[in-house]
Backbone as CSV, one residue per row, in Angstrom:
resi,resn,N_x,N_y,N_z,CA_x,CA_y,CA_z,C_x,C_y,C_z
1,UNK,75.084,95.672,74.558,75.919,95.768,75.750,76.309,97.219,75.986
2,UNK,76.291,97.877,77.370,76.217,98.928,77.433,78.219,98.854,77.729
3,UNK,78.858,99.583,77.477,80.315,99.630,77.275,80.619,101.245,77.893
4,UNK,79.698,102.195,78.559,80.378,103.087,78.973,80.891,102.999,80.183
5,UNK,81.564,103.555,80.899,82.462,103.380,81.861,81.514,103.800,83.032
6,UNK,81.731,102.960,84.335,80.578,102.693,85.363,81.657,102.712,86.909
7,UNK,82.612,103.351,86.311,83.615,104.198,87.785,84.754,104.369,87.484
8,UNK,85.570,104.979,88.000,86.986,105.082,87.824,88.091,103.861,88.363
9,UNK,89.154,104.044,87.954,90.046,103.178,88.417,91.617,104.088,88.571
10,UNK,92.492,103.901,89.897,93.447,104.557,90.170,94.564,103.257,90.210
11,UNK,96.092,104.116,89.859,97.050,103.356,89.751,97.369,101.971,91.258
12,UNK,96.824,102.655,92.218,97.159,101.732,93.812,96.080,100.605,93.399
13,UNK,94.757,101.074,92.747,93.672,99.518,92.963,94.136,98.449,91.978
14,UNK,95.114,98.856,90.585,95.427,98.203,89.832,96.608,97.469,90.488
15,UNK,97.730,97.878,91.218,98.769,97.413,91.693,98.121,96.228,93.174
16,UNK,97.640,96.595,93.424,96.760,95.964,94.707,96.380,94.434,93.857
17,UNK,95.494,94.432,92.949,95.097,93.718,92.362,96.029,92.777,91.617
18,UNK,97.041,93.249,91.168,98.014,92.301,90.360,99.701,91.757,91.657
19,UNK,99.265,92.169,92.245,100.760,91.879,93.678,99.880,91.356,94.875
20,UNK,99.728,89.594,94.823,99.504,89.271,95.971,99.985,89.525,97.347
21,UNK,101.015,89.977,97.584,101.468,90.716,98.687,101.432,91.840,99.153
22,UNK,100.444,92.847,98.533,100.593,93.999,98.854,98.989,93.807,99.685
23,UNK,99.538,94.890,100.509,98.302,94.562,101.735,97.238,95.107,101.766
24,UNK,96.258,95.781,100.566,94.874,95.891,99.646,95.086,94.683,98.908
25,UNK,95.689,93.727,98.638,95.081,93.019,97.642,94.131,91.825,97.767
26,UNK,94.073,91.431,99.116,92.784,90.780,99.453,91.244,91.362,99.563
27,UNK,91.553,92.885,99.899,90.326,93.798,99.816,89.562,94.083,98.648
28,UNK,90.777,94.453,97.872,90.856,94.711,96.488,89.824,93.752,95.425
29,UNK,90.412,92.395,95.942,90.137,91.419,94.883,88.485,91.220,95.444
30,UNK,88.393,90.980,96.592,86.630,91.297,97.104,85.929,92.256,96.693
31,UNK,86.839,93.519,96.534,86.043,94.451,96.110,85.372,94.733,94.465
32,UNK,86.311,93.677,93.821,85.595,93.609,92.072,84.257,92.858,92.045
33,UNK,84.003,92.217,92.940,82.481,91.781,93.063,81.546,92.602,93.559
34,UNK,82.076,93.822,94.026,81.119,94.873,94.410,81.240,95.675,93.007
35,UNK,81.642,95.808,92.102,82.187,96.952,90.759,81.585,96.217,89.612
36,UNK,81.184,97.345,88.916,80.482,97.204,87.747,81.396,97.601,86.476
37,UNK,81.449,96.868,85.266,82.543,97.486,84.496,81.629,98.124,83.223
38,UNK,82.686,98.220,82.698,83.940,98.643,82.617,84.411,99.915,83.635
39,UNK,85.455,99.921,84.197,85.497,101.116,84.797,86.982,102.146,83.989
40,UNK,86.636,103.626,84.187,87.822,104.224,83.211,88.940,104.938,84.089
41,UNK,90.317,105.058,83.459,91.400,105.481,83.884,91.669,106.607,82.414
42,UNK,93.171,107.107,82.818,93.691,107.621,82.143,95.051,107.272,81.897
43,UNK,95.242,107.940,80.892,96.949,107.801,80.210,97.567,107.963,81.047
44,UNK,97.519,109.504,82.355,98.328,109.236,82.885,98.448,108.142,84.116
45,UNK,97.211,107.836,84.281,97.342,106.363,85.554,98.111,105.534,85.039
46,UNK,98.035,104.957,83.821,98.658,103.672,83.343,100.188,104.336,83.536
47,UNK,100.807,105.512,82.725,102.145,106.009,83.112,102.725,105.753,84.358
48,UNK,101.690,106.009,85.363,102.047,105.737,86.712,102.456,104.208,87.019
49,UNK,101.692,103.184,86.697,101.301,102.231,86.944,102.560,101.697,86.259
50,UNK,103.042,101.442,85.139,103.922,100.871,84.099,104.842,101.519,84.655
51,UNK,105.149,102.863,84.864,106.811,103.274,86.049,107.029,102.337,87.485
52,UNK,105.618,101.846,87.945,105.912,101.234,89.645,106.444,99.856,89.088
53,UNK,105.534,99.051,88.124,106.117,97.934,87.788,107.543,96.989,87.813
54,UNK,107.776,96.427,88.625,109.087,96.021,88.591,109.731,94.540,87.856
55,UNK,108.499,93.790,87.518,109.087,92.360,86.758,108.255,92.289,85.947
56,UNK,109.136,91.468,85.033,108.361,91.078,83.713,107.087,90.242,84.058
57,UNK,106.929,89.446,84.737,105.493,88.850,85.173,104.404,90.084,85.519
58,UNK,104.875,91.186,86.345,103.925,92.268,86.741,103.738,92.824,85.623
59,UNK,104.312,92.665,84.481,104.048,93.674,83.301,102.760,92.801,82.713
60,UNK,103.395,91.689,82.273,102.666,90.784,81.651,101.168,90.947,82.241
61,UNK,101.045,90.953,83.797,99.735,90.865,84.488,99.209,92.078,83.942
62,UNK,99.842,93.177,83.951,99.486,94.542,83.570,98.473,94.415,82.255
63,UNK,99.226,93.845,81.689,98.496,93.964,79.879,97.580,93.233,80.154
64,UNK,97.462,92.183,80.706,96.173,91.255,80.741,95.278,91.892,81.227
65,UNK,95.542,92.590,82.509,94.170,92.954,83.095,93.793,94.323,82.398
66,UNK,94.620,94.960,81.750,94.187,95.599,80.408,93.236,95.769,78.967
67,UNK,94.045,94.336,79.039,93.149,93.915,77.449,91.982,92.645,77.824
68,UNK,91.484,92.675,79.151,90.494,91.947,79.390,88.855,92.950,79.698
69,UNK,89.062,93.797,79.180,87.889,94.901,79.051,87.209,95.596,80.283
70,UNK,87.986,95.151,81.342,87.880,95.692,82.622,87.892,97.371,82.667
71,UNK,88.925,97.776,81.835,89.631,99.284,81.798,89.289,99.876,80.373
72,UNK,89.036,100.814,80.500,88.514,101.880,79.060,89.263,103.106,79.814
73,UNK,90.006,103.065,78.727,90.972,104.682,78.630,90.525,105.894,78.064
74,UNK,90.178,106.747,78.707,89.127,107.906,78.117,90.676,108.769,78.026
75,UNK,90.180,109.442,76.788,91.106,111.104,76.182,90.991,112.176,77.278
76,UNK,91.908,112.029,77.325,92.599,114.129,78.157,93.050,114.967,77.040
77,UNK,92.387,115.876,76.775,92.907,116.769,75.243,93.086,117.938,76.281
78,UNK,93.825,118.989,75.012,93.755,120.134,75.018,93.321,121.048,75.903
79,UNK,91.678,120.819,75.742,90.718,121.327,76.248,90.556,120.980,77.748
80,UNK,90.586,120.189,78.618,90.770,119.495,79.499,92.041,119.873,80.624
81,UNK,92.964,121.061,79.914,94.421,121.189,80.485,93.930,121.956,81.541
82,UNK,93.287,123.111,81.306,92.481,124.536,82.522,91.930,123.913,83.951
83,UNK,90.951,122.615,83.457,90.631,122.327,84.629,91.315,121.716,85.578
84,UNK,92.323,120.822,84.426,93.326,120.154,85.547,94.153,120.949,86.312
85,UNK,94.690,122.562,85.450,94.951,122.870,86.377,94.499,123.701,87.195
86,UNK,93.394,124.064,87.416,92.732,124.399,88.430,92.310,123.356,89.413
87,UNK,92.261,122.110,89.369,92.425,120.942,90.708,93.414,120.982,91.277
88,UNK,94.640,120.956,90.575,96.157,120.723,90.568,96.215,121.930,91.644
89,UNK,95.979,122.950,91.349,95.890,124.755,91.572,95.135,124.880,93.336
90,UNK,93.971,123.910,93.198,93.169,123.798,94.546,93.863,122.522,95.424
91,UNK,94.032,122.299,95.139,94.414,120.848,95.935,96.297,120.962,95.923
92,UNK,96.663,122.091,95.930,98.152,122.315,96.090,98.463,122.044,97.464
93,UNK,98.164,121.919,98.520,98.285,121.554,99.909,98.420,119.977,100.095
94,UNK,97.950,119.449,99.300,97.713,117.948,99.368,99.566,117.133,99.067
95,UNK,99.983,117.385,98.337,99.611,118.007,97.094,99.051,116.982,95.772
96,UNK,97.959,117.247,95.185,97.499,116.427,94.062,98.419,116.176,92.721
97,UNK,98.582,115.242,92.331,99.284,114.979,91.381,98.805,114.491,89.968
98,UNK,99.179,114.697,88.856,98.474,114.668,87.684,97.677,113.509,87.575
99,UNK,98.150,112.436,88.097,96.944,111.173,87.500,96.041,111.616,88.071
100,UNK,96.089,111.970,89.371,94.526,112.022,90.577,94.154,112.935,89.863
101,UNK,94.286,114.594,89.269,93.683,115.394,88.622,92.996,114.886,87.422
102,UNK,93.267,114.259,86.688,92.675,113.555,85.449,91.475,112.768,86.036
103,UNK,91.648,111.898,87.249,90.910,111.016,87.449,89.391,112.031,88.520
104,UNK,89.742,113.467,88.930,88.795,113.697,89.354,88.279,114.354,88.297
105,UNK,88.685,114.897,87.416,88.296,115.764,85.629,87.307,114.675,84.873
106,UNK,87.727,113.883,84.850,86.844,112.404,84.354,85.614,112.287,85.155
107,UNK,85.842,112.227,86.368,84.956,111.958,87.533,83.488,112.769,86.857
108,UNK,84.331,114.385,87.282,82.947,115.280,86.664,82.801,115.572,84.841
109,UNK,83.374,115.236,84.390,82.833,115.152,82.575,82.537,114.133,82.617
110,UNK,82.889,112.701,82.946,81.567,111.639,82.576,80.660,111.392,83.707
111,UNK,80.314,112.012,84.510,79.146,112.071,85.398,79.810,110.691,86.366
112,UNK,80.591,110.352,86.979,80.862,109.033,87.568,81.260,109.317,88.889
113,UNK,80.770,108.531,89.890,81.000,109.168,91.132,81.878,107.846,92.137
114,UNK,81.834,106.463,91.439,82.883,105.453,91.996,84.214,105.459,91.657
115,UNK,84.962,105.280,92.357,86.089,105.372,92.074,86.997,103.987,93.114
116,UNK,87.481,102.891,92.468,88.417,101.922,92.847,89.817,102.224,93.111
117,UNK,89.597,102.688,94.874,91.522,102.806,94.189,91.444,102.415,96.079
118,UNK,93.225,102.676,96.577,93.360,102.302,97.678,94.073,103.708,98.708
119,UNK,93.836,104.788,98.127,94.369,106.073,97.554,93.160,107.096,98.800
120,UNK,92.861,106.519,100.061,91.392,107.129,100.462,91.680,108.507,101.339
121,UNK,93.262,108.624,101.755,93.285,110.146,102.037,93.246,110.947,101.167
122,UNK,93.502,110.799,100.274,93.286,111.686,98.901,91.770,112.191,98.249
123,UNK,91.144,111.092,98.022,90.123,110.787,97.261,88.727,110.752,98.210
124,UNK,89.223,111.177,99.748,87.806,111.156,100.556,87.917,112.709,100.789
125,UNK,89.268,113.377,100.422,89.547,114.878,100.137,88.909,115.380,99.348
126,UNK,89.229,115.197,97.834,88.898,115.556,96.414,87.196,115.671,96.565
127,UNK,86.584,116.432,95.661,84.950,116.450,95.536,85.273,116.630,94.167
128,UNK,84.096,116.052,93.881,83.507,116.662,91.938,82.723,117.679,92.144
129,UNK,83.308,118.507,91.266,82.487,119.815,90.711,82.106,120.260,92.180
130,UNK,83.407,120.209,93.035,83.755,121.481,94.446,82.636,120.807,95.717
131,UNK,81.942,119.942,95.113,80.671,119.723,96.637,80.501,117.917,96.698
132,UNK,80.187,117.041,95.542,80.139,115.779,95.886,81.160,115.021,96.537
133,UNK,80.992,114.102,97.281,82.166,113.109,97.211,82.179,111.981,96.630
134,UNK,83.687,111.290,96.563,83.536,110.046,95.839,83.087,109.052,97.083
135,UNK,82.321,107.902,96.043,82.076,106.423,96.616,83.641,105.877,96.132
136,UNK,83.982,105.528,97.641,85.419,104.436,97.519,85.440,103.130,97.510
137,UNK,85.538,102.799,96.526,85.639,101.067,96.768,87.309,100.325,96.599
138,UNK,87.718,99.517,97.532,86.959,99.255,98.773,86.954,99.999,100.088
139,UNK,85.687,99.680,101.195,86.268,100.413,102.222,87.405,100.456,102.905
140,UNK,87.753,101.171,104.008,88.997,100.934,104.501,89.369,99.796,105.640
C-alpha cells in the first residue's frame, strides 16, 4: 500500500467536513470522492483547527477523522523556518498566515500540487516554487 501523501489538506476543508451546517460542507463531502488519500497537513493546521472547535462532539469528530488514516502529519523542522519565512515575507499583502505557509512549503518539498481546502482566495493566489498553481478541490 502506497501511504505517501497524495494532496494537502487545510484547516476550512476539515471544519467543512465535520459541521453539517457550514455552507462547504455539502461540497466538501462530494469532494472526498474526487481525493485520493492519504492527504497531508501540518501541526500548525490541526492548531488551527482544535482552536476553532467549539463542542465536545466537534472534538470527538476531530480525532476520528484523524485517526481514520485520511490525514498524515508531515514535520516542519528547523530547517524549513527560512522558507516559511520567505512565503510569510512574499505574501505579506495577503496577509498569509503560518498554517497556509507550511501548507504551501509542503506543497513544494513533497512535490504535491492538490490541495482540499475551502480557503480559494488565498490558495488560487499562492504558487509553488513562485510559478505553479494549486489544483483546488472542491471547485467553487
Amino acid at each position: 500500500m502506497d501511504d505517501r501523501p497524495k494532496g494537502l489538506i487545510d484547516t476550512g476543508a476539515i471544519l467543512a467536513l465535520l459541521d453539517r451546517d457550514d455552507r462547504w460542507h455539502g461540497r466538501s463531502v462530494e469532494a472526498v470522492a474526487q481525493l485520493r488519500f492519504p492527504l497531508a497537513t501540518s501541526a500548525a493546521v490541526l492548531a488551527e483547527l482544535f482552536h476553532l472547535l467549539d463542542t465536545p462532539r466537534e472534538l470527538t469528530a476531530a480525532w476520528g477523522f484523524l485517526g481514520s488514516g485520511a490525514v498524515t502529519v508531515l514535520p516542519i523542522g528547523d530547517t524549513d523556518l527560512p522558507d516559511l519565512q520567505a512565503l510569510m515575507e512574499r505574501y505579506q499583502d495577503r496577509p498569509m498566515d503560518f498554517a497556509d505557509a507550511t501548507l504551501v512549503h509542503l506543497a513544494r518539498r513533497e512535490g504535491l500540487v492538490t490541495i482540499f481546502t475551502v480557503d480559494h482566495n488565498d490558495f488560487e493566489t499562492y504558487r509553488i516554487e513562485g510559478k505553479r498553481r494549486f489544483r483546488i478541490v472542491p471547485d467553487r
